[in-house]
ZALUMTOR-928502 format. One record per atom (N, C-alpha, C, O): residue in one letter; atom name; x, y, z. Coordinates in pm, whole numbers. Example, Ala and Ser with C-alpha at 12.3 -4.5 7.8 and 13.67 -1.06 7.14 Angstrom:
REM ZALUMTOR-928502
REC   aa   at       xx       yy       zz
REC    a    N     1319     -569      780
REC    a   CA     1230     -450      780
REC    a    C     1320     -330      780
REC    a    O     1424     -332      846
REC    s    N     1285     -225      708
REC    s   CA     1367     -106      714
REC    s    C     1290        3      787
REC    s    O     1341      114      804
This chain:
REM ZALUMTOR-928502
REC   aa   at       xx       yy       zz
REC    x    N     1158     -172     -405
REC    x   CA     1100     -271     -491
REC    x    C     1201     -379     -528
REC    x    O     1169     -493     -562
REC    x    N     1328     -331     -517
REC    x   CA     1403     -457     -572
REC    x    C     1502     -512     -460
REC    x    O     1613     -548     -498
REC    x    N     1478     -520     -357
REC    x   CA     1505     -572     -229
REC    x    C     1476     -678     -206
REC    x    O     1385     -722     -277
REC    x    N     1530     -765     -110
REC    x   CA     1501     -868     -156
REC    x    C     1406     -922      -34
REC    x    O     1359    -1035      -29
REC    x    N     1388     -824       61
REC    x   CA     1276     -827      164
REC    x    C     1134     -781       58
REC    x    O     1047     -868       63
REC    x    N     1110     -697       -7
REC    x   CA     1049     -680      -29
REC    x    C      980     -787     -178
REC    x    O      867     -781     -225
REC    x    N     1083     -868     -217
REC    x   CA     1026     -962     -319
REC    x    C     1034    -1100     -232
REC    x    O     1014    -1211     -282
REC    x    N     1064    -1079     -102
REC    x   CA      969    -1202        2
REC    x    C      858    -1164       42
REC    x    O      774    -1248       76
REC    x    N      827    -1003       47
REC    x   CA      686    -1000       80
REC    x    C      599    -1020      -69
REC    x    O      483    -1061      -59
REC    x    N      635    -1000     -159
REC    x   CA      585    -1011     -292
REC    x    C      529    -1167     -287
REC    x    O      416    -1207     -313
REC    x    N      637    -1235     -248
REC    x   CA      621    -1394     -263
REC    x    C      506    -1422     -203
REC    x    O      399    -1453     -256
REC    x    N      534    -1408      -74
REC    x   CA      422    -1415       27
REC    x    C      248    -1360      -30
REC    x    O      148    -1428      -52
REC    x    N      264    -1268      -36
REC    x   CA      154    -1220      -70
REC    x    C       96    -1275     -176
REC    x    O      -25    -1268     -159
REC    x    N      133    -1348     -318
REC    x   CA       85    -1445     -399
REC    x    C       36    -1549     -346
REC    x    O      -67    -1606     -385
REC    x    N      121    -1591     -233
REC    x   CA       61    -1733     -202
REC    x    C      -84    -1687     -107
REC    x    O     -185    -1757      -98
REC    x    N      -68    -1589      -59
REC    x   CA     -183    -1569       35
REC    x    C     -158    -1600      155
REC    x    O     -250    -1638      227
REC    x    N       17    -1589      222
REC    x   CA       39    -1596      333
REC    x    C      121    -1473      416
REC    x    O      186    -1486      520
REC    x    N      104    -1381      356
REC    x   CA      160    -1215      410
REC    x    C       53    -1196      507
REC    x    O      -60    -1243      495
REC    x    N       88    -1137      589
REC    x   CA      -19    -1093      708
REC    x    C      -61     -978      661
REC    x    O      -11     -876      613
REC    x    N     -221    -1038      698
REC    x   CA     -335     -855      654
REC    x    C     -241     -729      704
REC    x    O     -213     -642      622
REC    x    N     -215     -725      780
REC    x   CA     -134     -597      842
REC    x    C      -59     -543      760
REC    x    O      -33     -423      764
REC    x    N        8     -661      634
REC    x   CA      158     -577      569
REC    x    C       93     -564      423
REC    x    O      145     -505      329
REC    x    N      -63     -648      420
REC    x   CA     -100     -685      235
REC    x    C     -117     -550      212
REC    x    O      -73     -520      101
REC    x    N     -173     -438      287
REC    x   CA     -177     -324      263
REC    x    C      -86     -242      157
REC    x    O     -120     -148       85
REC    x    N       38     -306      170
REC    x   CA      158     -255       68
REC    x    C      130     -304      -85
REC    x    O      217     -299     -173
REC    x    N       14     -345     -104
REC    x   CA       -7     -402     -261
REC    x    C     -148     -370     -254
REC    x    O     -219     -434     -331
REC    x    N     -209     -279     -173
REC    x   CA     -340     -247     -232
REC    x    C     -299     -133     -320
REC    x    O     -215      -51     -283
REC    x    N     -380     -126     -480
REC    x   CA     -425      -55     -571
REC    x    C     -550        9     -597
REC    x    O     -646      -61     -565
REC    x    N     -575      110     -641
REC    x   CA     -481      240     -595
REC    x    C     -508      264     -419
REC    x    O     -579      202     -340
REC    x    N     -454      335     -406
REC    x   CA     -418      391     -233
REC    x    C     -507      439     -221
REC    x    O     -567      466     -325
REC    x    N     -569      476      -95
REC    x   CA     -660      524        3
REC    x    C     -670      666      -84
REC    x    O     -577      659     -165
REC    x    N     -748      803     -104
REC    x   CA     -710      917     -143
REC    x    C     -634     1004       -4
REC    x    O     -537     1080      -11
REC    x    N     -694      973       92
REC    x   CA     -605      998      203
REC    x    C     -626      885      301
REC    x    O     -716      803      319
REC    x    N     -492      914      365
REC    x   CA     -439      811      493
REC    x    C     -429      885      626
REC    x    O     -371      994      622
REC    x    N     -484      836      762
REC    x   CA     -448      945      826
REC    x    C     -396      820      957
REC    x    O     -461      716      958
REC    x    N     -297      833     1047
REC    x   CA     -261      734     1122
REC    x    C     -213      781     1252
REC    x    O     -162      893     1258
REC    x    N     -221      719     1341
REC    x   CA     -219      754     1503
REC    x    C      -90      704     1525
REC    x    O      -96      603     1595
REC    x    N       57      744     1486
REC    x   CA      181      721     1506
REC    x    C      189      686     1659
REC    x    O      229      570     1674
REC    x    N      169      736     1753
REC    x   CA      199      730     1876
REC    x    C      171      584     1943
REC    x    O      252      513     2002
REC    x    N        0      555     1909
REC    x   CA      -22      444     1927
REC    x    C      -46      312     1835
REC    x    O      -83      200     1870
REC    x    N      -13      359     1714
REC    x   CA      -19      298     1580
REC    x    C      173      295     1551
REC    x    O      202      272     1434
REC    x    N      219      303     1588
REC    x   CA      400      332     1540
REC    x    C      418      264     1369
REC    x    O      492      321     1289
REC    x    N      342      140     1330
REC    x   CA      354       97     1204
REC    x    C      236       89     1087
REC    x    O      208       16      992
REC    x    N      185      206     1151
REC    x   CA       70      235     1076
REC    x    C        7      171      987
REC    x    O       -7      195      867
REC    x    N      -39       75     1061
REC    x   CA     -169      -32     1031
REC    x    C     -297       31     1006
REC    x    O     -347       17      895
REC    x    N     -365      108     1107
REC    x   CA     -493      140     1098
REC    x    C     -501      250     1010
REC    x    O     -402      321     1028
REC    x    N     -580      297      919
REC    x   CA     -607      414      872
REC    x    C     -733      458      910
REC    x    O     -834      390      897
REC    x    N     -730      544      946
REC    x   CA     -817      657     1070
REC    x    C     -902      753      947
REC    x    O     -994      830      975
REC    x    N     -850      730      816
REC    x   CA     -916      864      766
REC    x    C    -1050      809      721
REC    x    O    -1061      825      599
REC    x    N    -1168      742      782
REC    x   CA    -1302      707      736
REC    x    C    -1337      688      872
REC    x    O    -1449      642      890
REC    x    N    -1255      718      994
REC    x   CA    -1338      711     1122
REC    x    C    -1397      840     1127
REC    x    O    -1346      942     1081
REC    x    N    -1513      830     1187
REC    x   CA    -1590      979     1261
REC    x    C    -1537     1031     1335
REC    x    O    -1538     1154     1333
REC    x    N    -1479      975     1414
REC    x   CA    -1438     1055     1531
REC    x    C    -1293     1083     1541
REC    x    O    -1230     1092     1646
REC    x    N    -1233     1101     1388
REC    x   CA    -1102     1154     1386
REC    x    C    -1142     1274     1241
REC    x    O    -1056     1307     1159
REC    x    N    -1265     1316     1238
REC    x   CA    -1287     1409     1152
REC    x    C    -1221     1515     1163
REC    x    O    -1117     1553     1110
REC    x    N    -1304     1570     1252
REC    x   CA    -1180     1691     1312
REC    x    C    -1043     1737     1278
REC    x    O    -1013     1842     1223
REC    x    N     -954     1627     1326
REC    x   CA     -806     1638     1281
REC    x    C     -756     1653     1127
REC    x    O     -686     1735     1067
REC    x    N     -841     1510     1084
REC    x   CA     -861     1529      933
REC    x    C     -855     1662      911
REC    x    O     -745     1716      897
REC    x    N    -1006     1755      903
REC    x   CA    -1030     1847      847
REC    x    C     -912     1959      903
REC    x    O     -895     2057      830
REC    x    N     -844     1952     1009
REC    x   CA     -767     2081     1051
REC    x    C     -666     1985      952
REC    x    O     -698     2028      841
REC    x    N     -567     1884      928
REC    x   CA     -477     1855      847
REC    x    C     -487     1940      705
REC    x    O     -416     2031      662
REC    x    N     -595     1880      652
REC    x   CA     -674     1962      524
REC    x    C     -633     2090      505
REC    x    O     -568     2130      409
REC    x    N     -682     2175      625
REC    x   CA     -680     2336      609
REC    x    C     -493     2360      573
REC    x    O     -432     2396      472
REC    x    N     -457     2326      689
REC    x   CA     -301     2357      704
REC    x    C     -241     2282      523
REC    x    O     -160     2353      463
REC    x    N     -279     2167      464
REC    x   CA     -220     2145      369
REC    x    C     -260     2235      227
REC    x    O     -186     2251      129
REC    x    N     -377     2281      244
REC    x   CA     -443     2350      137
REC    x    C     -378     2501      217
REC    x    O     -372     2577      120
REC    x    N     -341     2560      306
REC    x   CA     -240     2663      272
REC    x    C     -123     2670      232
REC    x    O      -78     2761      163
REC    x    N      -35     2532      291
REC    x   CA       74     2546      248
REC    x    C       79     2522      101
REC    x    O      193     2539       58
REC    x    N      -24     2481       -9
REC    x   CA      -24     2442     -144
REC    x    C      -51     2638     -178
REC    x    O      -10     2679     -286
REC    x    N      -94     2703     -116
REC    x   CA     -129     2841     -140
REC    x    C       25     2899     -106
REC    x    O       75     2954     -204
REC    x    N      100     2898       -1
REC    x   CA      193     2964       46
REC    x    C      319     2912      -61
REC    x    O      416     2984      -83
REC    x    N      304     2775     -125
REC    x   CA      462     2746     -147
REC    x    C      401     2744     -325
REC    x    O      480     2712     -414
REC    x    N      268     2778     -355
REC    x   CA      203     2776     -509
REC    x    C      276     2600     -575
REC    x    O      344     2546     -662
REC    x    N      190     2576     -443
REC    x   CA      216     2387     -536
REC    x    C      107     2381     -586
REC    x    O       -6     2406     -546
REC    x    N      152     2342     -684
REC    x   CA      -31     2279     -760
REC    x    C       23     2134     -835
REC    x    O      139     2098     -859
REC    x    N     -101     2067     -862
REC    x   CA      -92     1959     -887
REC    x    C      -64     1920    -1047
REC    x    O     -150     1952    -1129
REC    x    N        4     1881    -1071
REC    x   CA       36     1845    -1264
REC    x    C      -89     1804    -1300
REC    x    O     -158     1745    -1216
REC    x    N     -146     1834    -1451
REC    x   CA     -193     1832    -1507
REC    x    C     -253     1667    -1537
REC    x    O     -369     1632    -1561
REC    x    N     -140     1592    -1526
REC    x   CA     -129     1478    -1578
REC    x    C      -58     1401    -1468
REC    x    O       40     1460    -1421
REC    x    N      -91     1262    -1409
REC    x   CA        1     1223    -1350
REC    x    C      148     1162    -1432
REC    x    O      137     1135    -1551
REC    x    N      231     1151    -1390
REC    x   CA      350     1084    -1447
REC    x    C      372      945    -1400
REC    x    O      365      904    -1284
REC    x    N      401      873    -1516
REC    x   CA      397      699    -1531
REC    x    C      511      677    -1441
REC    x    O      618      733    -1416
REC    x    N      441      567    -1402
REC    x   CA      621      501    -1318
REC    x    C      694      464    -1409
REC    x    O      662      423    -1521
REC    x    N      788      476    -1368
REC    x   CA      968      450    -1437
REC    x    C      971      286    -1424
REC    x    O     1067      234    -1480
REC    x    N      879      197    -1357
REC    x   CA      972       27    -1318
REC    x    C      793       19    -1262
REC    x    O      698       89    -1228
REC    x    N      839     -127    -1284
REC    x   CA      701     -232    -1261
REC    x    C      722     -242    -1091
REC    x    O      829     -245    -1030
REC    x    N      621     -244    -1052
REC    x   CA      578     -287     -894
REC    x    C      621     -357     -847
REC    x    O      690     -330     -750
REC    x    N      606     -463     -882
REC    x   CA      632     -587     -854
REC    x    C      755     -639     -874
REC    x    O      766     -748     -819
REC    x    N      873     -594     -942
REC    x   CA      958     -633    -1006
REC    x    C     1052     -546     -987
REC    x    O     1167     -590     -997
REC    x    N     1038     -429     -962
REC    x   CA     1174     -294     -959
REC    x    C     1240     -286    -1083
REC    x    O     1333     -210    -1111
REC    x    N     1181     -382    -1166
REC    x   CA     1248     -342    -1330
REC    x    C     1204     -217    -1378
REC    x    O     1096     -161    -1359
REC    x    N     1317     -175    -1455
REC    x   CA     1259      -13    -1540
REC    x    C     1153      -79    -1653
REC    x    O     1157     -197    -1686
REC    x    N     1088      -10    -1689
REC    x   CA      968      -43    -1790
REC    x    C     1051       -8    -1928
REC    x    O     1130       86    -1933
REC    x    N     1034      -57    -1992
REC    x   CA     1074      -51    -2182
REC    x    C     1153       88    -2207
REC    x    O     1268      116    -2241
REC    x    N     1023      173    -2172
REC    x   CA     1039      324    -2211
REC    x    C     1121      351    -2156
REC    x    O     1203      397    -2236
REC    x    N     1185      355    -1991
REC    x   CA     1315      383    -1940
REC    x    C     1412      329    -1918
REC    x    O     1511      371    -1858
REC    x    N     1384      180    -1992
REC    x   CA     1498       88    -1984
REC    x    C     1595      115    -2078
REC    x    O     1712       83    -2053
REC    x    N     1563      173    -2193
REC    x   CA     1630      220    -2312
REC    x    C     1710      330    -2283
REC    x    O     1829      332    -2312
REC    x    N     1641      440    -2215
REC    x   CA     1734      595    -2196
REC    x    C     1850      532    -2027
REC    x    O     1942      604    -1987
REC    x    N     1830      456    -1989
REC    x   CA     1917      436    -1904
REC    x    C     2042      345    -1901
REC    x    O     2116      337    -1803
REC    x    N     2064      260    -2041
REC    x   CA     2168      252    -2104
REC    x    C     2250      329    -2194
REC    x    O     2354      281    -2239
C-alpha cells in the first residue's frame, strides 16, 4: 500500500485510466471466492469461480479446504479484525497510529 507503484496505480485508477485488468485491485469487498487458471491465466485476471464449467474443481477445492479447517481445527474468528492502515494510503489508522509510537 505504500509503494509507490502502487499509489501510481491508486492515481490512475481515480482518473479512470488503470486498465480493467489491474482495477480489480480496488474492488470492495472481494469476490467470496476466487478461483484462477494460473497456467493459462499466470496474472490472474479471470476469475473462474461463477463459471459452470469449472464447478467441479471448485467443489473438489471446497472439500480439501473444509478438511484441512477439520484436520488443523481452524475456525474462523468470531469477529473480523479492522485493518491497522487505510487502503488507499498505507497510513496506520488513529487507533494504531498511537500504540506504534
Amino acid at each position: 500500500m505504500r509503494s509507490i507503484t502502487y499509489q501510481a496505480m491508486v492515481s490512475l485508477h481515480e482518473q479512470g485510466l488503470l486498465a480493467p485488468e489491474h482495477s480489480s485491485t480496488f474492488r470492495a469487498p472481494r469476490p467470496r471466492e476466487e478461483l484462477y487458471d494460473v497456467k493459462n491465466d499466470p496474472y490472474s485476471f479471470r476469475n473462474l469461480s461463477q463459471d459452470a464449467e469449472h464447478e467441479g474443481v471448485l467443489g473438489e477445492l471446497r472439500a480439501v479446504l473444509d478438511e484441512w479447517k477439520v484436520e488443523t481445527e481452524d475456525i474462523a474468528p468470531p469477529e473480523r479484525r479492522l485493518d491497522m492502515f487505510y487502503r488507499k494510503t498505507g497510513e496506520f489508522l488513529p487507533r494504531y497510529k498511537e500504540r506504534r509510537q
